[in-house]
MIVORO-638385 format. One record per residue (C-alpha): x, y, z; residue in three letters. Coordinates in pm, whole numbers, plus 50000, padded with zeros to 5 digits. Layout:
! residues N
<r><X>X</X><Y>Y</Y><Z>Z</Z><res>ALA</res></r>
...
! end
This chain:
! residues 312
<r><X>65628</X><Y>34047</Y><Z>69888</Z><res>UNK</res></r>
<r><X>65765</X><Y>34293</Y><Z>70160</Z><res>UNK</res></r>
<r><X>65472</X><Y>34385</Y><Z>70386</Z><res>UNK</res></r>
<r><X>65464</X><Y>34461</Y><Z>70774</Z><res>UNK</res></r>
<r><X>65263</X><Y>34364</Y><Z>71059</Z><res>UNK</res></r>
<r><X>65100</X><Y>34585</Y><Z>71296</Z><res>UNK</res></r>
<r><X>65100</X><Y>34483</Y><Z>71627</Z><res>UNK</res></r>
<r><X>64861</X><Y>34646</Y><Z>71896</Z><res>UNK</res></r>
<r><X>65027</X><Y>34698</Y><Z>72250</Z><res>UNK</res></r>
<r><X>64779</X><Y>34708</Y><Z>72559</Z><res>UNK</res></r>
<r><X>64845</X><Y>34756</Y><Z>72919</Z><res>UNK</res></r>
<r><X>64764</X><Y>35028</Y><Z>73180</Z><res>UNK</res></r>
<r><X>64971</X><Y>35346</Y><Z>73074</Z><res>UNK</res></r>
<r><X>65092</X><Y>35570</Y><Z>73390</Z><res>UNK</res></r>
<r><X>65252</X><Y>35268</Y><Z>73596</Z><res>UNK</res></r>
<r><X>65421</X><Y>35132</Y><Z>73219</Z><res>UNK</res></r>
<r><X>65545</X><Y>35447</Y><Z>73033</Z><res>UNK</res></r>
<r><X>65909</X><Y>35353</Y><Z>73006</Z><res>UNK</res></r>
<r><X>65818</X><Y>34998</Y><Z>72966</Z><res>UNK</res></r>
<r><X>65603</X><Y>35103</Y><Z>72696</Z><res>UNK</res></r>
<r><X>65867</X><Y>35301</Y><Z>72521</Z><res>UNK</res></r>
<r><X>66082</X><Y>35026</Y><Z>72526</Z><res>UNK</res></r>
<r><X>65835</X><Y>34792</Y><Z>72368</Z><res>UNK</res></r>
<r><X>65750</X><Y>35070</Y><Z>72108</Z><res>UNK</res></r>
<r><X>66118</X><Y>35096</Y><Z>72024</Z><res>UNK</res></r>
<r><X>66179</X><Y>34733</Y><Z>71976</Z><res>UNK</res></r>
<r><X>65846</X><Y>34670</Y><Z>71772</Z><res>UNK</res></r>
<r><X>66014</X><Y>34952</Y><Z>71484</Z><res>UNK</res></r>
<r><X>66352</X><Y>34776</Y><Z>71477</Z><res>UNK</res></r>
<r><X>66171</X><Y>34495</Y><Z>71401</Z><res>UNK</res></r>
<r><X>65999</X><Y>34696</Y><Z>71147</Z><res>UNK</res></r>
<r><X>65652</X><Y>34636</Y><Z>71269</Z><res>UNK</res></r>
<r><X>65385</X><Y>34902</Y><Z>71288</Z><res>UNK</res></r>
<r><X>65333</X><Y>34976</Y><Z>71693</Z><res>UNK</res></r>
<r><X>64971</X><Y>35066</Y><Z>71763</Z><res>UNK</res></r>
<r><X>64762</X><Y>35095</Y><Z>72079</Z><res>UNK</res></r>
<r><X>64493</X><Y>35315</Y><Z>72235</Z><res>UNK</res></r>
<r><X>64548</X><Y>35316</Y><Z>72597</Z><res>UNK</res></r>
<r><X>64658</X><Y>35662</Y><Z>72570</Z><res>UNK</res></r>
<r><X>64322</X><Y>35746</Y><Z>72506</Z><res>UNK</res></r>
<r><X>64098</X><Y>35754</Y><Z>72775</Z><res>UNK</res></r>
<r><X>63820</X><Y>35509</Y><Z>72638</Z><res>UNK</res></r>
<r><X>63558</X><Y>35634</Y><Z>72841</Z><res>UNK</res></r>
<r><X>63246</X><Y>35607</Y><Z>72628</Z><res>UNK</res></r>
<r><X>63090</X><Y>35328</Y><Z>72401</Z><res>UNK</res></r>
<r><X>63236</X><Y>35541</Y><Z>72063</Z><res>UNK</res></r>
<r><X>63569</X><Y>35565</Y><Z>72188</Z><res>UNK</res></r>
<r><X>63558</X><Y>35150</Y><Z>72266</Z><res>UNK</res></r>
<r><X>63405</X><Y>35159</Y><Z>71891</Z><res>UNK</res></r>
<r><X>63756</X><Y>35274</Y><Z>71779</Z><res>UNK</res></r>
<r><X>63962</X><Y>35087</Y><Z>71964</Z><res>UNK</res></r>
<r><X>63795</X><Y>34766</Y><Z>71837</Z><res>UNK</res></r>
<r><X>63867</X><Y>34883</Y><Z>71461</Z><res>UNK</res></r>
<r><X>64257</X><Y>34916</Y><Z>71571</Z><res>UNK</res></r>
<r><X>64246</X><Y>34567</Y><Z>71705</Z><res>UNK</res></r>
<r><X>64059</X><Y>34421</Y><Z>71408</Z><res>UNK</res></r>
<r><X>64309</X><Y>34619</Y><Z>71116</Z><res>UNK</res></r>
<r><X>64616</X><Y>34444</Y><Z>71367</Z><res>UNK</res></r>
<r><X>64801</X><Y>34080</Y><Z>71284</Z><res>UNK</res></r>
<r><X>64937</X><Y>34044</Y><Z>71669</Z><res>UNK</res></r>
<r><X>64806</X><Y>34164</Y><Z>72008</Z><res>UNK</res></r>
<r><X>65036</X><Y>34236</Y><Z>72299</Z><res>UNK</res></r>
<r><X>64948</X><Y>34263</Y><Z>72679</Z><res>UNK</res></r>
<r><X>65145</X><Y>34372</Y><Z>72944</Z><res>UNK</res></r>
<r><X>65115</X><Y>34361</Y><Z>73310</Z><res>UNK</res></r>
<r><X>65252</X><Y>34474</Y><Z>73581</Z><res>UNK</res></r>
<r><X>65067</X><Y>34581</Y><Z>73932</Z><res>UNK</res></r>
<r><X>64781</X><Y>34801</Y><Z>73822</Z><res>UNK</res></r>
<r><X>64440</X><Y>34657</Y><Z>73674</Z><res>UNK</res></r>
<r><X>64356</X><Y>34999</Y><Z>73510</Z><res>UNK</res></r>
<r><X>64035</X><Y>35201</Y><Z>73459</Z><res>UNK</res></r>
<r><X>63740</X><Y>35004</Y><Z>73465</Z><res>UNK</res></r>
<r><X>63440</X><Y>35037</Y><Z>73201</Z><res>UNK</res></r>
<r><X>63059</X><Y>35085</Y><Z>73448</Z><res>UNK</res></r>
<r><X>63052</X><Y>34689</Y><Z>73458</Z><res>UNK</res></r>
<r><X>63330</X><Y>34705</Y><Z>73644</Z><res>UNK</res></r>
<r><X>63595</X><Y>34534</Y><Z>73378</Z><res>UNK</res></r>
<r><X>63921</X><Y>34714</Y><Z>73329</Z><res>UNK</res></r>
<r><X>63999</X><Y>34852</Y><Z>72897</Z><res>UNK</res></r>
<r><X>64293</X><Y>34626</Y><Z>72927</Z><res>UNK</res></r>
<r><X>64154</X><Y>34350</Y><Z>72944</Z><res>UNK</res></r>
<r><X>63835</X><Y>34405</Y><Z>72723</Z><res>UNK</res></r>
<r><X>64072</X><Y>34457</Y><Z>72478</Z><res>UNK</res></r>
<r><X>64262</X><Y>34100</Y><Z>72532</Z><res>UNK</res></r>
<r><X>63927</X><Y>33962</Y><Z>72568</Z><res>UNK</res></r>
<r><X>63862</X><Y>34081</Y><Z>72228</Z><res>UNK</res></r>
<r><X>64115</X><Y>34041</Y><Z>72033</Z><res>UNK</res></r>
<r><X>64139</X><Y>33628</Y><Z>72152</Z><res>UNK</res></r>
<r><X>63790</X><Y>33608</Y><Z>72066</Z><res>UNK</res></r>
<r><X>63851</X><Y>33775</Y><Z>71678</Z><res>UNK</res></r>
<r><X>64132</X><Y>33480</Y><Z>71657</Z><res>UNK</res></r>
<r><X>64400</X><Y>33757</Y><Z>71660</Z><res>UNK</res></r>
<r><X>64746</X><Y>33581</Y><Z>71814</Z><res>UNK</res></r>
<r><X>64762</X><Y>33695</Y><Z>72135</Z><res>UNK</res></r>
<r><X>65075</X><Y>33701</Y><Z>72354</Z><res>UNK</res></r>
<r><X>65094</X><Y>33813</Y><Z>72710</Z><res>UNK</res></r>
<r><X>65391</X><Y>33944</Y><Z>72934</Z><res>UNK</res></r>
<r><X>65324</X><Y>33959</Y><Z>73329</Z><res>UNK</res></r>
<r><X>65615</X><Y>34123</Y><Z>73535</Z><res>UNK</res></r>
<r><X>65768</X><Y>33841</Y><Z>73732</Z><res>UNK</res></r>
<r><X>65714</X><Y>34043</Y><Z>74149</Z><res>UNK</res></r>
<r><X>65474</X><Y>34245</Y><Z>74092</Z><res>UNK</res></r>
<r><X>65470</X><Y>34259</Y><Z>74434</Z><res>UNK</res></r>
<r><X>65809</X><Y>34437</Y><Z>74487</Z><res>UNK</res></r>
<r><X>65723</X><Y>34695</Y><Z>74336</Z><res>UNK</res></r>
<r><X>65647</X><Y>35094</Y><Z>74504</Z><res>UNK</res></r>
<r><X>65315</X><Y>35161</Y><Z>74582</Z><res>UNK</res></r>
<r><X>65257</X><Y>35382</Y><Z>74341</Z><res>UNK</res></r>
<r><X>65277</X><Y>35128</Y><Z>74101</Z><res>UNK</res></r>
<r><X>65017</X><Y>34911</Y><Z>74253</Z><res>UNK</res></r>
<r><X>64668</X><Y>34895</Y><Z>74243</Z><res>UNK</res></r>
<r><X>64535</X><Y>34749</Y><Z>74578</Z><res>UNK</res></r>
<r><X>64137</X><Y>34819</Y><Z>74515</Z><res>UNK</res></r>
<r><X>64095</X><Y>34570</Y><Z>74189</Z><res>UNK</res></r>
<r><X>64378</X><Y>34349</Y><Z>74346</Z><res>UNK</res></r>
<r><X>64158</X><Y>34056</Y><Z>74287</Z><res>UNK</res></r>
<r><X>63999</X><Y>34128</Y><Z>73946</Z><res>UNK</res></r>
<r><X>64379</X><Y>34194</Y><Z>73832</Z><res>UNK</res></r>
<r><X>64484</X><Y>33843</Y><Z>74000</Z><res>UNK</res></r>
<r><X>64176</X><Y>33608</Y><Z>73819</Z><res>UNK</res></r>
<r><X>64307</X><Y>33841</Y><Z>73487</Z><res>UNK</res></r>
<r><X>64649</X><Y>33722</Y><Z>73535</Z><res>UNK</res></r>
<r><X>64513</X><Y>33367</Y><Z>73582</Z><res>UNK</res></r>
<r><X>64287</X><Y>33411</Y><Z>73202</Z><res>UNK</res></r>
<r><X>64610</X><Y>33572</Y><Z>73005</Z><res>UNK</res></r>
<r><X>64866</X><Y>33264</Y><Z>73191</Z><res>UNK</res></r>
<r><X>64645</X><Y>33017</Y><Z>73023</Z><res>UNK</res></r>
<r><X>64753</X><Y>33112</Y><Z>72674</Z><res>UNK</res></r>
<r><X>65070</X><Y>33232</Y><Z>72581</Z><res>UNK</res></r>
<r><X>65264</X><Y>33372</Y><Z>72836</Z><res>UNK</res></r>
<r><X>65613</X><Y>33497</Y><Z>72907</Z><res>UNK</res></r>
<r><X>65789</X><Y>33709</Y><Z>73221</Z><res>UNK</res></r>
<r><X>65970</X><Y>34028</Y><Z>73255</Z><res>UNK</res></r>
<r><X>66144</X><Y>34192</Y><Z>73548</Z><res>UNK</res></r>
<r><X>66291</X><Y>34513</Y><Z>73408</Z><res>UNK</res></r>
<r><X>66202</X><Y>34740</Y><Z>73105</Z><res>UNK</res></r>
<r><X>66535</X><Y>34637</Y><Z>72884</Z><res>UNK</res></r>
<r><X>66440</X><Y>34245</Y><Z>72970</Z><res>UNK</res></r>
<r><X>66047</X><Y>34316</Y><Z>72871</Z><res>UNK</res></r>
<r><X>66187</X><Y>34478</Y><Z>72498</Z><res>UNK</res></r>
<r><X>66390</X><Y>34195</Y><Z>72463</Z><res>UNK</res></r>
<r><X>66154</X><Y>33906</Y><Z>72576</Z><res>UNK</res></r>
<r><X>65890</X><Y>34048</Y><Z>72326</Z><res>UNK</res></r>
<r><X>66108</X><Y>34128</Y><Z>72079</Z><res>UNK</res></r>
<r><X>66231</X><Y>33760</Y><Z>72059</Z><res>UNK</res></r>
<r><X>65897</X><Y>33624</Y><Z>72167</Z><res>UNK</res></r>
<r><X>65699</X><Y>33797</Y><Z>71863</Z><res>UNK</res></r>
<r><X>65944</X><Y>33684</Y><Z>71587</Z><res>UNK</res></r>
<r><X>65859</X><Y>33320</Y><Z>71690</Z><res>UNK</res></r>
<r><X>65482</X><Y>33366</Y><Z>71689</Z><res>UNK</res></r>
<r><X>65490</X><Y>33562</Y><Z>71358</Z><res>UNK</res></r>
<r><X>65688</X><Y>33249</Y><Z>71201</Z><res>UNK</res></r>
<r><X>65442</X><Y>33036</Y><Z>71378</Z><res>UNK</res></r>
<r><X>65144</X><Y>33211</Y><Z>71269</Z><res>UNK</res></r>
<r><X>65171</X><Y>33371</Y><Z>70946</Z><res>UNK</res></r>
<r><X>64897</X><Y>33737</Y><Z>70929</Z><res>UNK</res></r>
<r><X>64816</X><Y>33981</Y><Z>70625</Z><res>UNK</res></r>
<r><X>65010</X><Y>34244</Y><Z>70722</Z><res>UNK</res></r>
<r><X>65009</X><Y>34592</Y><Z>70555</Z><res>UNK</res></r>
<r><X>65156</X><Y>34639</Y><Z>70197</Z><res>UNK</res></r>
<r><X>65271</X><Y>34961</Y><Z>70019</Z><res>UNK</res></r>
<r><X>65020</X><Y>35071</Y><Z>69773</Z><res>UNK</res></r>
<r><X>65311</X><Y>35108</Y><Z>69481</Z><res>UNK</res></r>
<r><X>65370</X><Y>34765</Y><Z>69519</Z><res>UNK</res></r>
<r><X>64974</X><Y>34610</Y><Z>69453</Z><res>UNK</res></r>
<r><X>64970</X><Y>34842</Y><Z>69170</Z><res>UNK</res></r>
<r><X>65333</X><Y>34725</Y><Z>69000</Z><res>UNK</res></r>
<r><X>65127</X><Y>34385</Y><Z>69022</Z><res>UNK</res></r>
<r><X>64792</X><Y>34501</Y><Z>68878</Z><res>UNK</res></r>
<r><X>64903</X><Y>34341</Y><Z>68542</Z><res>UNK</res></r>
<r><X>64975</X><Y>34013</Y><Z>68714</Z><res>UNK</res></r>
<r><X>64646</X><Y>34019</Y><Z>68867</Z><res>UNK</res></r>
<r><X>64506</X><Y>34084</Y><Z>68494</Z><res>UNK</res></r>
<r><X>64714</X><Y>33810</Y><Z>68340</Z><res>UNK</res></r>
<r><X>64630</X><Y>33555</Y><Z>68664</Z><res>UNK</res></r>
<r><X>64264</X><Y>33626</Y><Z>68585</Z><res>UNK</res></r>
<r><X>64304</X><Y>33552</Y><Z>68207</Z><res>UNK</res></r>
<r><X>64437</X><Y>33244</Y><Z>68277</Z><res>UNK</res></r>
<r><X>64164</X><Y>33162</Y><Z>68508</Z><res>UNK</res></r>
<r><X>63890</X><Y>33207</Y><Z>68249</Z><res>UNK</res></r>
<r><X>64088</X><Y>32999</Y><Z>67984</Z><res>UNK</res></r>
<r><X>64088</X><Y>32724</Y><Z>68235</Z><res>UNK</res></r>
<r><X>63722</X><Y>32787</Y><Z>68297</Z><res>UNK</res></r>
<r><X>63638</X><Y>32771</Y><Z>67952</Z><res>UNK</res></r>
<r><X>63826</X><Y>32486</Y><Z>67895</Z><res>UNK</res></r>
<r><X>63677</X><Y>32280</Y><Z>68163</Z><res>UNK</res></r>
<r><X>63388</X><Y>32344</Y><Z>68030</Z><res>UNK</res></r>
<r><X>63472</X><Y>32218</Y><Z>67705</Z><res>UNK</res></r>
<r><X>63613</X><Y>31877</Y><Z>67881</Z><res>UNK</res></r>
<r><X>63288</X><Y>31880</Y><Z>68060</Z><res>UNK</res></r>
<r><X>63047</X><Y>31889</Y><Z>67720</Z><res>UNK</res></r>
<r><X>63248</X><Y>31661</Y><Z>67552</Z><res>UNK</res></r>
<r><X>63201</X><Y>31423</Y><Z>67836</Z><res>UNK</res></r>
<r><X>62817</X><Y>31453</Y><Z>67817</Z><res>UNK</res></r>
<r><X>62827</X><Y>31432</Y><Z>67459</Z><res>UNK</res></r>
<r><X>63013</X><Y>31087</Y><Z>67473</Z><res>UNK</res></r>
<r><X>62796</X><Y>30943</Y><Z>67729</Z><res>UNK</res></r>
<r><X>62500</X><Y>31006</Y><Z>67473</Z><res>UNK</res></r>
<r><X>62630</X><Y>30844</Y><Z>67187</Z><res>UNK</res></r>
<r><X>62703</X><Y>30551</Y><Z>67412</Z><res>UNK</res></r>
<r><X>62369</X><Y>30469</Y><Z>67499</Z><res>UNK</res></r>
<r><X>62176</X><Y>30163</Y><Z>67289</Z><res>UNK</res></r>
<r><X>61804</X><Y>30199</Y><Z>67023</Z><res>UNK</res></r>
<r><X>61712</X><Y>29941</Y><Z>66883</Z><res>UNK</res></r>
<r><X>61589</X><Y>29994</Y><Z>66461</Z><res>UNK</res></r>
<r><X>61461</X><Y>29739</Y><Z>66210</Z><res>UNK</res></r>
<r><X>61526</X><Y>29758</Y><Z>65865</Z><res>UNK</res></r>
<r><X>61472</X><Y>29543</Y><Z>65542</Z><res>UNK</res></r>
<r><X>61705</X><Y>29305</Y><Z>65408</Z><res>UNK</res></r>
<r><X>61568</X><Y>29113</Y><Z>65050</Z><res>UNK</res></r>
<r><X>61765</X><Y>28889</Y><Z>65134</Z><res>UNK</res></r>
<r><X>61678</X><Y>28820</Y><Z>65496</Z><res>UNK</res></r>
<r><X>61324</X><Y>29011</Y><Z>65508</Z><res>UNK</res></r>
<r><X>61267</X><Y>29242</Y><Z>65848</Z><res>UNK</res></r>
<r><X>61542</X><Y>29232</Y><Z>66081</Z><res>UNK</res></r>
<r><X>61553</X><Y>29402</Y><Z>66451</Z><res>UNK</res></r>
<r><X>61870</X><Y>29440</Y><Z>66580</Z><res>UNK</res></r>
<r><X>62038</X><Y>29670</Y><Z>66862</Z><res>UNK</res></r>
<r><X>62323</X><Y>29985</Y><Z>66806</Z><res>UNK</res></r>
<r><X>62470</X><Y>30219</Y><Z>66995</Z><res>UNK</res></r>
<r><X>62509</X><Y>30575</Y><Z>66923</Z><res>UNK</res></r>
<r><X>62834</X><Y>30570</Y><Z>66910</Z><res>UNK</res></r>
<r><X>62824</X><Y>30305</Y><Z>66593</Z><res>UNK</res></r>
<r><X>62587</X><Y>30487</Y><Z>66428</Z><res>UNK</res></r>
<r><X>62831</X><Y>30817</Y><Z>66459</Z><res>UNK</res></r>
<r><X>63124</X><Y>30608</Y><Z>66370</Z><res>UNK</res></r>
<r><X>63022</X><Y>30498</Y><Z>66028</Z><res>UNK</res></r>
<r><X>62912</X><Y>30869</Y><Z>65935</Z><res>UNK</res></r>
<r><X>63179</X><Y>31026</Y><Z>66099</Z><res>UNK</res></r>
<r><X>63440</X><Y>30887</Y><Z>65823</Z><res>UNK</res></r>
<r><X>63248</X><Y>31059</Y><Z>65553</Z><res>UNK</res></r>
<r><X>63159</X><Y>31339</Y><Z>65746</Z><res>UNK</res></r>
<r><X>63455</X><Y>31485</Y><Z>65810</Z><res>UNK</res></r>
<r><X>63465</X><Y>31734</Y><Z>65463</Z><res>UNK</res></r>
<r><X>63074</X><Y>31691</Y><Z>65421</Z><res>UNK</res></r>
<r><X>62806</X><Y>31430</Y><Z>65275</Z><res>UNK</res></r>
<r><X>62503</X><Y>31440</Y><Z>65098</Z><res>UNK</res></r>
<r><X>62209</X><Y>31282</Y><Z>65298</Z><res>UNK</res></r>
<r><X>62235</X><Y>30989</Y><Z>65003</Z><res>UNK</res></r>
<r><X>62605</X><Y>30976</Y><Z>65070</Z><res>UNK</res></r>
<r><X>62555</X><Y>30876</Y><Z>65453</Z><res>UNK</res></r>
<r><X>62288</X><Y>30595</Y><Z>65350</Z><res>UNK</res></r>
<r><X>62543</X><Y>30482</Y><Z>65184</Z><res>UNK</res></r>
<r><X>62751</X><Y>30482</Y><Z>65454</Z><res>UNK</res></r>
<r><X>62554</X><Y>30347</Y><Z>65685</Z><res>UNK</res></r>
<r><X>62451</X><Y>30088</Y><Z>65510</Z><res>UNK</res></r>
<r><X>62763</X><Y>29913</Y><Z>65427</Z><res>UNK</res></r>
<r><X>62875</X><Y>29984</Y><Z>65807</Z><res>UNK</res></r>
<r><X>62597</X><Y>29816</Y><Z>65999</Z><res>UNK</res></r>
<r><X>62568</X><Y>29452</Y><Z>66028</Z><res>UNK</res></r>
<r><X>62298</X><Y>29259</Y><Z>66153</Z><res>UNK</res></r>
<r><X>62480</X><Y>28913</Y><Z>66215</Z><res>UNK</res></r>
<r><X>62442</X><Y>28813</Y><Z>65921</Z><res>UNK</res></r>
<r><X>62543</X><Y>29075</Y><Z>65668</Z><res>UNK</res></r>
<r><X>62482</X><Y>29458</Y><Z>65615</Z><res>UNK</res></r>
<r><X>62144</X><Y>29600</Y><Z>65528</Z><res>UNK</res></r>
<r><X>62048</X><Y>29903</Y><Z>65444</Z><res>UNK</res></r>
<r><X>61818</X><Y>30143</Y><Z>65621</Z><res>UNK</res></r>
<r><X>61543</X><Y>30378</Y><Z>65438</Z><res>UNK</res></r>
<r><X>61642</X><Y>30689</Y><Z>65355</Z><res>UNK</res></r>
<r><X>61388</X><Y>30842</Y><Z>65630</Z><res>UNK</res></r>
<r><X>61512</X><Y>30679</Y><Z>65904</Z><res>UNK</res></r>
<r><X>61894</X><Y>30750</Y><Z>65869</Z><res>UNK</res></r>
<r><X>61744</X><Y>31124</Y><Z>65796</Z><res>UNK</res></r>
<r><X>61640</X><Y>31047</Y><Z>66167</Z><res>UNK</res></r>
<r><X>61952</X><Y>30944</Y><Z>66291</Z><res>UNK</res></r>
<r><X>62168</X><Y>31196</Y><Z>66173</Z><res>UNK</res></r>
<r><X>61885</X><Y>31482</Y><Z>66284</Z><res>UNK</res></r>
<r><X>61917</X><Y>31285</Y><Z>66633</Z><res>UNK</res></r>
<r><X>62327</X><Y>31327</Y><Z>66581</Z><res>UNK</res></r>
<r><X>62236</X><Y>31706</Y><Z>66483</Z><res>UNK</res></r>
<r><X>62064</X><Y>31776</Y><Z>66866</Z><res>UNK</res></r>
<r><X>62397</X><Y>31602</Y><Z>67030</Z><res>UNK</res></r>
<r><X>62580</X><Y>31889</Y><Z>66869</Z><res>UNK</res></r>
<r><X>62770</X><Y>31623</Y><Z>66611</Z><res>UNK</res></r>
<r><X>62737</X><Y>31748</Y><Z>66279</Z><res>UNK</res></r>
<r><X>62570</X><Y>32052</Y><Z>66121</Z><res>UNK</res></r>
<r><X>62381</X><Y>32119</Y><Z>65812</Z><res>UNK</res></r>
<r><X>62554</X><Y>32309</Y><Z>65566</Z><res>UNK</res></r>
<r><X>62420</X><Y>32446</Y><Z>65210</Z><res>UNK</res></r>
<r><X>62045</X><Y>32490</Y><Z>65332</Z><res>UNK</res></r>
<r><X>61977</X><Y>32681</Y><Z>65095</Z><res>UNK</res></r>
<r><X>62061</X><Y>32413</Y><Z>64834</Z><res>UNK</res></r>
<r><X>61773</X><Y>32156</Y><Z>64751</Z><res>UNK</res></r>
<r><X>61719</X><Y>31866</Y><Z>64976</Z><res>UNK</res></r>
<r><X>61878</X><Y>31631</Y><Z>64796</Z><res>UNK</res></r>
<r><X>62199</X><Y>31790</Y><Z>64760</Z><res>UNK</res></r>
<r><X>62234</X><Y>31936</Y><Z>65111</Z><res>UNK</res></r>
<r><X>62546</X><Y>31801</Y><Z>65293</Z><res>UNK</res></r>
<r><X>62605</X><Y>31772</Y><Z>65662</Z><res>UNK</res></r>
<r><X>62941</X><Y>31759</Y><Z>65804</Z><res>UNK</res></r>
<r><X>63087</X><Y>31692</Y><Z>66165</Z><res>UNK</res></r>
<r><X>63099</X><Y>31991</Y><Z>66381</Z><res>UNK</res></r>
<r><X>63443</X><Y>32069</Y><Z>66624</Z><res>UNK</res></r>
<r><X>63290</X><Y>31817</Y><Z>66879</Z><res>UNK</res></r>
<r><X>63171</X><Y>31619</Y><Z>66641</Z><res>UNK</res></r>
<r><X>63535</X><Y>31550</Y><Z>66549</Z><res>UNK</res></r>
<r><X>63654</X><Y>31567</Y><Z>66890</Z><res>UNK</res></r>
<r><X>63415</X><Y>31238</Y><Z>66931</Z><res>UNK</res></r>
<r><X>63522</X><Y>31090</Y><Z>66664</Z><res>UNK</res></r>
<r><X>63831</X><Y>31078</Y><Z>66759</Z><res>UNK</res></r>
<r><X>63770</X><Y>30996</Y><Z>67099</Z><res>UNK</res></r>
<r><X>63552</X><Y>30674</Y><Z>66921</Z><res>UNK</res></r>
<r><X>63857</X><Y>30601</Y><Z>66726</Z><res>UNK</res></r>
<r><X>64084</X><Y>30585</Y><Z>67029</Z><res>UNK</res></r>
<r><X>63841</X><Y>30373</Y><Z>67223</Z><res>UNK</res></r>
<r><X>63790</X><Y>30102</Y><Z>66939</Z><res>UNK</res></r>
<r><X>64211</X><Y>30116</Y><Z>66913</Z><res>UNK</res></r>
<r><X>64227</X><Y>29972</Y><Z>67261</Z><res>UNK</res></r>
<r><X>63912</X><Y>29807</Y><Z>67260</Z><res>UNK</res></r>
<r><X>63742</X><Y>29966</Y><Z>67573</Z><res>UNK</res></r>
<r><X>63333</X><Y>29983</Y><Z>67467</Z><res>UNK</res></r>
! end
């Protein structure tokens, strides 16, 4: 995506006016967006309000210093540097250039009565990133060069034309579909997962064998689903699926059957796990059928694949 930086140049203005130029002119061959409000005399709190917005809507901040601290706010601390001080602490990349004899140069240049405050300033903007300059040509070039590197070191927002977002408004709109269907179908992954854990868990029935009179033995839900999910599949009468049952479960010593109220119980319990479903309610008991629902199959295969490589 083609988009631009903006990059916010500080420093004192009268002493810097060809060096700022300079600066300004390298910053658009670069194709970055120049910005700073120096040129505007910030002296009251709504005028500081402003400048602070500029910083914040910037990707890179730029200091340069020469001789001169510059005007001073009433606690005594020059713009320039309340705006470094800023933009360091918003996590903006910061860069600094500090002309190499700033001692050399006229007087008119210099600023002798904040000589110290613009000394223990130098010392807070050499800490970070630094680099030197001695003339205005070198100062374009060694920022120029300097703020390539940091931008492919430290990748920002940047500003984008508004034709392009909307040319991608469809993208966004297709990127968003896909999102839900992936939403959606995590969430189906999710219930089926829940569902299986249920029918994995153990009851224990009795039933009554004339052969082998009461017997108590222990099944999961998942082998109570199994043997009704075979004739489930196209629908079964509630007689049907004692059938089933009945010549599916095994006791140890031989398959029983259960009443026809307690497998009514089972498959109701199968029917609140979101298994099967009732259909032709309107149809007398007897010949109602009940048939596996989506997850229902979706189990039941699952069961099948489980028993195929014999994990429990």
């Amino acid at each position: 995506m083609d988009k631009r930086h903006q990059v916010f140049v500080s420093s004192t203005y009268l002493d810097l006016q060809v060096e700022r130029q300079k600066v300004m002119h390298a910053l658009l061959e670069l194709d970055y967006i120049p910005a700073g409000m120096e040129l505007f005399p910030a002296a009251d709190e709504s005028q500081w309000t402003h400048i602070k917005r500029v910083i914040d809507s910037s990707d890179y901040y730029v200091v340069i210093i020469a001789a001169r601290y510059g005007s001073v706010d009433p606690s005594g601390k020059s713009y320039t540097q309340m705006e470094y001080e800023y933009a360091v602490d918003k996590g903006i990349p910061t860069i600094g250039f500090i002309h190499a004899d700033a001692g050399g140069l006229p007087d008119a240049k210099r600023d002798s009565e904040h000589e110290a405050q613009l000394g223990r300033f130098k010392g807070v903007v050499m800490n970070k990133l630094c680099k030197m300059w001695s003339s205005p040509d070198e100062l374009a070039g060694v920022v120029s060069r300097s703020l390539i590197q940091l931008v492919s070191q430290k990748e920002r927002p940047g500003w984008v034309r508004g034709t392009v977002l909307a040319g991608m408004e469809e993208e966004v709109a297709a990127l968003r579909g896909k999102l839900r269907d992936a939403e959606l179908r995590l969430g189906c992954i999710e219930r089926d997962r829940v569902a299986t854990e249920k029918i994995i868990q153990h009851f224990s029935v009795e039933a009554y064998s004339a052969l082998h009179g009461a017997i108590r033995t222990r099944w999961s839900w998942g082998a109570v689903f199994s043997a009704f999910a075979s004739g489930m599949w196209d629908g079964a009468t509630t007689d049907q699926a004692v059938a089933l049952l009945g010549n599916s479960m095994h006791s140890g010593v031989g398959p029983y059957p259960l009443p026809k109220n307690d497998v009514e119980h089972l498959i109701g319990h199968l029917r609140a796990l979101g298994l099967v479903e009732l259909v032709d309610s309107g149809k007398p008991i007897e010949l109602r059928r009940w048939k596996l629902t989506e997850l229902g199959k979706t189990v039941c295969t699952q069961e099948a694949l489980r028993s195929a490589s014999g994990t429990q």
